[in-house]
C-alpha positions as CSV (number, residue, x, y, z in Angstrom):
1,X,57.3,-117.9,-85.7
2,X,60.9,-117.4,-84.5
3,X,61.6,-116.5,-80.8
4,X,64.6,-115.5,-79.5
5,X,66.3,-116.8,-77.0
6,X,65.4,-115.9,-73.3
7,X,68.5,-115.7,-70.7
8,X,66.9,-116.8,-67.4
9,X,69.2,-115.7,-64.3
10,X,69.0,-117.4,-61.2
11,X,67.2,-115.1,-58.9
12,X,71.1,-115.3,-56.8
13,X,72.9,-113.7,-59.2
14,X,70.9,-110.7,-59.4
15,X,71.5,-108.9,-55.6
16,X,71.2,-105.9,-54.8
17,X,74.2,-104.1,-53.0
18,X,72.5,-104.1,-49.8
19,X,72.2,-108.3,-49.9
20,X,75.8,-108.2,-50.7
21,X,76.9,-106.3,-48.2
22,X,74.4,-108.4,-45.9
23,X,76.3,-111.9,-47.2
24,X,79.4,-110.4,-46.8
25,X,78.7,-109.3,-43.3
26,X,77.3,-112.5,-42.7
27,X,80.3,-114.8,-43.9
28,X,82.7,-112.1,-41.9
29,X,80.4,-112.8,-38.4
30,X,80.7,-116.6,-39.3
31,X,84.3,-116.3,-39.6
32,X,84.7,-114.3,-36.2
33,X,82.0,-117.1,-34.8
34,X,84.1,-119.8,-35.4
35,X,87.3,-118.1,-34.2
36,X,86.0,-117.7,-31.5
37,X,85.0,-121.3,-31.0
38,X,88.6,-122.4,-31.8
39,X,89.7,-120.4,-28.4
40,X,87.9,-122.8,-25.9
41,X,88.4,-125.6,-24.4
42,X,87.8,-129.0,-26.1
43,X,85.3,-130.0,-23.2
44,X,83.3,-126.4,-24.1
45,X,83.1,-125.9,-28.0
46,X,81.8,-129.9,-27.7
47,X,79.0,-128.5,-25.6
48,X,77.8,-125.5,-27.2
49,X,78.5,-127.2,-31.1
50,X,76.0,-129.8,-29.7
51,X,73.5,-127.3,-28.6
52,X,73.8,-124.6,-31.3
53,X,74.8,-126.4,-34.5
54,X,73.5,-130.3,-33.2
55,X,70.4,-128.8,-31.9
56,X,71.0,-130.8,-28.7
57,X,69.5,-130.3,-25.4
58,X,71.7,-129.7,-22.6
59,X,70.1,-133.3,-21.0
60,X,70.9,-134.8,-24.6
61,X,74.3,-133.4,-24.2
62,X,75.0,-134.8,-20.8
63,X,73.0,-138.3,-22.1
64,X,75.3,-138.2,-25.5
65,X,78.6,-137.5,-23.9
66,X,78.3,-139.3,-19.9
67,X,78.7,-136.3,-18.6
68,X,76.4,-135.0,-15.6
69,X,73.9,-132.3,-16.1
70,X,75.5,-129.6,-14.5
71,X,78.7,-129.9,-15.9
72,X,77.2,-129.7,-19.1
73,X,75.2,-126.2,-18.3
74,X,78.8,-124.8,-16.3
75,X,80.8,-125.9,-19.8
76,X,78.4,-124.0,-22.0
77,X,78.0,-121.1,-19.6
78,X,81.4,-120.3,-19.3
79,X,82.2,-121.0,-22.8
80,X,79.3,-118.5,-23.9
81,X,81.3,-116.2,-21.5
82,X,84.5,-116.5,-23.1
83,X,83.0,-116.2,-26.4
84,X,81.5,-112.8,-25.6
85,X,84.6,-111.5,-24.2
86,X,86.7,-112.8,-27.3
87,X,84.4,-111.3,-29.3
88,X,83.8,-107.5,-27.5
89,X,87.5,-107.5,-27.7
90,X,87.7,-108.2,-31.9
91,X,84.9,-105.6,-31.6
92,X,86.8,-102.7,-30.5
């Protein structure tokens, strides 16, 4: 007994137009992300790169780098804050 052939895709190639548009959004919201990031100071995209892409607690922050504690939660706060006003403005 002869069988043909069986083409298997890869479960990735077949999306349907809503998870395209979903990776598409997603890689566009990376992109804006990362601008973003690029705006702030040294001192604050260390901080919040740590935390959010590290997974760093502040205190393993502040241990990693010698800075104190409170410099470390200021950095990432006003970061955070500069973020969202970089990114409400891209927004409008």
């Amino acid at each position: 007994m002869i069988c043909a052939p069986v083409l298997i895709f890869p479960l990735t190639l077949m999306r349907t137009p809503r998870q395209k548009e979903a990776e598409v959004s997603a890689s566009l919201d990376s992109v804006t992300v990362r601008e973003a990031l690029v705006a702030l100071s040294d001192v604050q995209r260390e901080a919040l790169e740590l935390a959010y892409f590290g997974g760093l607690t502040q205190q393993e922050i502040a241990d990693r780098t010698g800075t104190p504690l409170g410099t470390v939660k200021s950095r990432m706060r006003l970061g955070l804050l500069a973020m969202r006003r970089s990114l409400e403005v891209g927004s409008t």
